[in-house]
N, C-alpha and C positions, 0 to 999 in steps of 0.2 A: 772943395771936393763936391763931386756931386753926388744927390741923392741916391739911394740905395732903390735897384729897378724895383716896383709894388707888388710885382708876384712871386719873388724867393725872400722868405725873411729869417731873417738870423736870428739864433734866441744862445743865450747864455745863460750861465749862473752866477751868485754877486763875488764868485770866489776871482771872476776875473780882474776885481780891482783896479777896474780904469779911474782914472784920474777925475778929480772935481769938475762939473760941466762939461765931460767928454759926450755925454748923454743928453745932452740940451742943447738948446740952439742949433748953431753950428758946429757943435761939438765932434769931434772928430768919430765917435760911436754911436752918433745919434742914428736913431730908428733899430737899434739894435735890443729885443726884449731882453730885460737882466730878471732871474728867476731866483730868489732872494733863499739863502740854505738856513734851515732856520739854528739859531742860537741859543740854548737854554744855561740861563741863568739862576744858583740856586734852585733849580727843581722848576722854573719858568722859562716855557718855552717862547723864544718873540723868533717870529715870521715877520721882519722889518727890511726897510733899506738899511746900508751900512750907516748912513750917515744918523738915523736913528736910533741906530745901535750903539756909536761909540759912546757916547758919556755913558750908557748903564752898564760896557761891556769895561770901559776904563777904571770904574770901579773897582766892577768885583774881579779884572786881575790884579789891581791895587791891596785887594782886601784881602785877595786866594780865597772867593767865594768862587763854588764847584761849578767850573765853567763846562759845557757839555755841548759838541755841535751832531748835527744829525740830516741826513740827505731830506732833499722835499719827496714828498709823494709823489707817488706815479701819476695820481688825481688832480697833481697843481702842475704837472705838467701836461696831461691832458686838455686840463683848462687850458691853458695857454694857447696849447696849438688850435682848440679846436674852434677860438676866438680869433687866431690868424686868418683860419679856415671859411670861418664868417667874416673877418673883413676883406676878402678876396685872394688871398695869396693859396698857391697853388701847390707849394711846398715849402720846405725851412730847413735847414740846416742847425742843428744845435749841437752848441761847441762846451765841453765840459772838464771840470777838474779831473785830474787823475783818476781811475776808476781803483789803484791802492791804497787813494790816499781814502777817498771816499764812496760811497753809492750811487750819489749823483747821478751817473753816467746811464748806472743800471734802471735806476725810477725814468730817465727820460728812454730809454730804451723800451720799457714797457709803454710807456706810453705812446709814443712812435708807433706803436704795432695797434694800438687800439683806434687809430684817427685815418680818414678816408684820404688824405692826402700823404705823399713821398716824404717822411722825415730820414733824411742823414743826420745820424748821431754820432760827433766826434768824440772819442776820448784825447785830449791834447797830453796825456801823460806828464802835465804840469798843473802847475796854480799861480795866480797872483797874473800880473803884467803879462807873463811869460805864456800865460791862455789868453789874456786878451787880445794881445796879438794876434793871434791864432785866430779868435771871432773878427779882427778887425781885416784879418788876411779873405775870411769868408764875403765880405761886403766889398773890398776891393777888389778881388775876382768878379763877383757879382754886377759891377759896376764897368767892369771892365768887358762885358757880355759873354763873362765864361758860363755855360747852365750848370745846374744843380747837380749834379756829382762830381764837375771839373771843379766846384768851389770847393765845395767837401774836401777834395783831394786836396787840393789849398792851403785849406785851415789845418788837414792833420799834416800837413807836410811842415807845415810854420811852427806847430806843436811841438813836434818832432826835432827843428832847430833849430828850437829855443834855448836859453838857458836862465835858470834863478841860480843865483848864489845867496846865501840867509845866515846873518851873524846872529846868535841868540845871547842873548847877554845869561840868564839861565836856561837851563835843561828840565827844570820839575815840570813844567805843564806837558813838557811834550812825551816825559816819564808818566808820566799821571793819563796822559792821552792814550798812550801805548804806539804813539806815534817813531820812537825811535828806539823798538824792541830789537830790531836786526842790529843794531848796532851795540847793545848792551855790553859785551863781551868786550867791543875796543875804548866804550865810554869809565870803564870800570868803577869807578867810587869818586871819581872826580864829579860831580857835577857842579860842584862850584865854579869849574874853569868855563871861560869861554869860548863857544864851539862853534866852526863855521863849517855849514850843509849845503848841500846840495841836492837840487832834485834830479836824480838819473834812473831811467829806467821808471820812472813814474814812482819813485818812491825817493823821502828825505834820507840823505846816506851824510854820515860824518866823513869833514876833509880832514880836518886840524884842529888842535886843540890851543887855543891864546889863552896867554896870562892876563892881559889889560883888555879894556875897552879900547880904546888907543891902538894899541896894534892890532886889533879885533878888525874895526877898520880900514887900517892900512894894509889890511893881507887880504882882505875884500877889496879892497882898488886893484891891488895888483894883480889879482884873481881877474876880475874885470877885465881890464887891460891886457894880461895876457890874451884872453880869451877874443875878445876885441880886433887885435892883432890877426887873428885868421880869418877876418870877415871883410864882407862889402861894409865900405861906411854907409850905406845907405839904410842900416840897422838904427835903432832905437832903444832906448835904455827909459826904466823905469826905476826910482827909487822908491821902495817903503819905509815907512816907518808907523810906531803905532806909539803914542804920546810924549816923540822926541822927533818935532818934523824940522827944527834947525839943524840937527844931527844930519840928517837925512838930506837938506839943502847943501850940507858942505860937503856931505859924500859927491852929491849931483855936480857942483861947481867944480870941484878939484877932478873929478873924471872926463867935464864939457871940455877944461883946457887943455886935458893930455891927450884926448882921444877925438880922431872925426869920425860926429854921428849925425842922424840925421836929425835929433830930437832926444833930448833930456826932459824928463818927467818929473817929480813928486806926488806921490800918494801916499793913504793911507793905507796901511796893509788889507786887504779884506778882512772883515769879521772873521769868516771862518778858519781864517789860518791864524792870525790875530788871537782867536781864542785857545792856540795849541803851543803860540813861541810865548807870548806874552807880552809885556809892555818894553819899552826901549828895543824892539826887533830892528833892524834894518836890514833887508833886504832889496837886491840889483837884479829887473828882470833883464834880460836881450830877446830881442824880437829875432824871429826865425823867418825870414820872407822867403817866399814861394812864390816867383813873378807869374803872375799872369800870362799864357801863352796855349 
């Protein structure tokens, strides 16, 4: 692949969970800025990459020490752009988590308005895999010599259709989050069981309620699959998981042999979503492409 052209540059936030080394070398999101959502831990807040996150974030969901995330400032995203601005780039693109889920969207919106250069601020109305796509849809337009609003159109189109499906093994963080209030009424007093979400409409909505981890699983492949089924194979699939990544390896193998895609993944969940399902999550991004033209 080649380099992303030097004067539109892409910025994201870490909630898009690209995969190990996607961001180095030749990694397939390299030169893409990741704008890290900060994560407070018992009453401490860390502005870190993910990967310096997880062992103090594996903890304290381990321990159900008060896990708390919070959008960056308008200020750090400021900074950012107006560092792109100084190394030459003319405009950017920045592609974001759901603006129901979080703030995000709104702090680089502000910021956007304060810097002398064209920022497109996407809201992807998702998270995880399922946005980065979305940023990596921005860079492949880009590359492909569409300008700065045809990419934008791009990314939110890729956003738009995309899809996560998310098995949670418990409900309490995401009770405690206030993240699955709309659904209170159909979750009723089970939160024991295990529940598999979906993000539609930019927000996590409950599908189904499983007895087992086991068929928790296998109602996620088939979810997949179904889903799978109405697409170009030229699509892409992301696994998360957040401290059960052989889990997450057998969801990826048993979906590579039923289904043609163009690319299976493993990752780690992002921190920020990470800090709202909990530990043993797994979740299945699909890529929403928006060809170039």
């Amino acid at each position: 692949m080649s380099a992303i052209p030097p004067r539109i540059a892409v910025v994201t936030d870490s909630a898009a969970g690209f995969p190990p080394g996607w961001l180095e070398g030749p990694g397939s999101a390299r030169g893409i800025t990741v704008v890290p959502v900060p994560v407070s831990i018992g009453g401490e807040t860390l502005d870190q990459d993910d990967a310096a996150l997880f062992r103090p974030l594996s903890v304290a969901l381990a321990q159900g020490t008060d896990v708390r995330t919070s959008r960056p400032s308008p200020g750090r995203f400021e900074q950012v752009y107006r560092a792109l601005e100084t190394a030459g780039f003319d405009g950017i693109i920045s592609v974001h988590l759901s603006g129901l889920l979080s703030g995000t969207v709104d702090a680089a919106r502000l910021a956007a308005a304060a810097v002398d250069i064209p920022v497109e601020v996407i809201d992807t109305g998702t998270t995880g895999m399922a946005q980065g796509y979305a940023a990596l849809e921005a860079a492949a337009a880009l590359r492909a010599g569409l300008n700065l609003e045809r990419s934008a159109a791009a990314a939110a189109m890729a956003g738009r259709g995309s899809a996560l499906y998310v098995y949670v093994p418990s409900l309490d963080r995401l009770r405690r989050g206030g993240r699955i209030s709309a659904a209170a009424g159909w979750l009723g007093s089970v939160l024991s069981v295990k529940v598999l979400l979906r993000v539609q409409e930019g927000r996590l909505v409950p599908l189904e309620k499983v007895r087992t981890p086991r068929r928790a699983l296998e109602r996620v492949e088939e979810l997949v699959r179904a889903d799978l089924a109405t697409r170009d194979p030229a699509v892409e699939l992301t696994v998360h998981h957040y401290g059960n990544e052989d889990q997450a390896a057998g969801v990826a193998g048993r979906l590579g042999a039923a289904a043609p895609v163009a690319r299976i993944s493993v990752a780690p969940c992002p921190a920020v979503l990470a800090a709202h399902v909990g530990l043993g999550v797994v979740a299945v991004a699909i890529s929403g492409r928006a060809a170039p033209g």
